[in-house]
C-alpha positions in Angstrom: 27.5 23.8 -12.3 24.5 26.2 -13.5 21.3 26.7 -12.8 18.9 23.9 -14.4 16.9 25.0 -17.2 13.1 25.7 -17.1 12.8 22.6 -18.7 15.1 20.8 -16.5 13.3 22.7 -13.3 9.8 21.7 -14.6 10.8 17.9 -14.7 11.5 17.6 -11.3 9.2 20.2 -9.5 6.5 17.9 -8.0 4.1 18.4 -5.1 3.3 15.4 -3.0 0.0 14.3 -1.1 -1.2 10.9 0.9 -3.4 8.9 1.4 -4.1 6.1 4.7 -6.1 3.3 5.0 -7.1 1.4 8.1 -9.1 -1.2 6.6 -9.8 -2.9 9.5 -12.0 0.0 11.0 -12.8 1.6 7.2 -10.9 5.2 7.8 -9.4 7.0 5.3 -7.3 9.9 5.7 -6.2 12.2 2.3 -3.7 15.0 3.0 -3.1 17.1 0.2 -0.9 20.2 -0.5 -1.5 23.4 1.5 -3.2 21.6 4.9 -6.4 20.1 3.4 -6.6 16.8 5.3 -10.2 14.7 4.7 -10.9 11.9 6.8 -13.5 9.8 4.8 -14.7 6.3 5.4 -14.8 3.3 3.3 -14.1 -0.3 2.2 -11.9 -1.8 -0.9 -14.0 0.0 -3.4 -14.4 3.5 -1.8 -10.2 3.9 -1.8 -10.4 2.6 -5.6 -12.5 5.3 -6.3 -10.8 7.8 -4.3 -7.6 6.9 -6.0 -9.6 7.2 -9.5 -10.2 10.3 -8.7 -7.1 11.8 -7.6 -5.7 10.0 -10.8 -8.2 12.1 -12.6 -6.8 15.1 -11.3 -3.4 14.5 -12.1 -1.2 12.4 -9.4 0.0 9.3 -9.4 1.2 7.0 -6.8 4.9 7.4 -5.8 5.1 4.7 -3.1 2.8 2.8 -1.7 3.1 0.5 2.2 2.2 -1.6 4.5 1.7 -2.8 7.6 -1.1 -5.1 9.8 -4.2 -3.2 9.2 -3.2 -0.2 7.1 -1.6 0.8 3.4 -0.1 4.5 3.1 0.1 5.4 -0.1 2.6 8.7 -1.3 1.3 10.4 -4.3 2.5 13.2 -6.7 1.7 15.3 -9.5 3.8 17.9 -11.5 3.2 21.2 -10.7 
């Protein structure tokens, strides 16, 4: 088999951040590519904003969890 295209390689070179929400308490957590972690806080419509925002910069949500008090949420963007 050969080596993928540029096209092929650029379809499926992604870089992946996340984002966690204990709601109970109102801490987020965003990690994003190269080490930048921000721990923020906020309710229902501060983590619809800061999703807005990272959707405005280009990811999307991969996956999404959860569990008791808290959602994890995987997203990506092409590079």
């Amino acid at each position: 088999m050969g080596s993928p295209t540029s096209l092929e390689a650029e379809i499926f070179s992604y870089e992946f951040a996340t984002v966690e929400w204990l709601w109970d308490n109102g801490s987020l957590r965003v990690n994003l590519p190269g080490g930048s972690e921000s721990k923020l806080s906020g309710s229902y419509n501060e983590v619809v904003a800061l999703l807005s925002d990272l959707g405005s910069q280009g990811w999307d949500v991969a996956t999404c969890t959860s569990g008791g008090n808290w959602l994890f949420w995987t997203l990506r963007r092409q590079r």
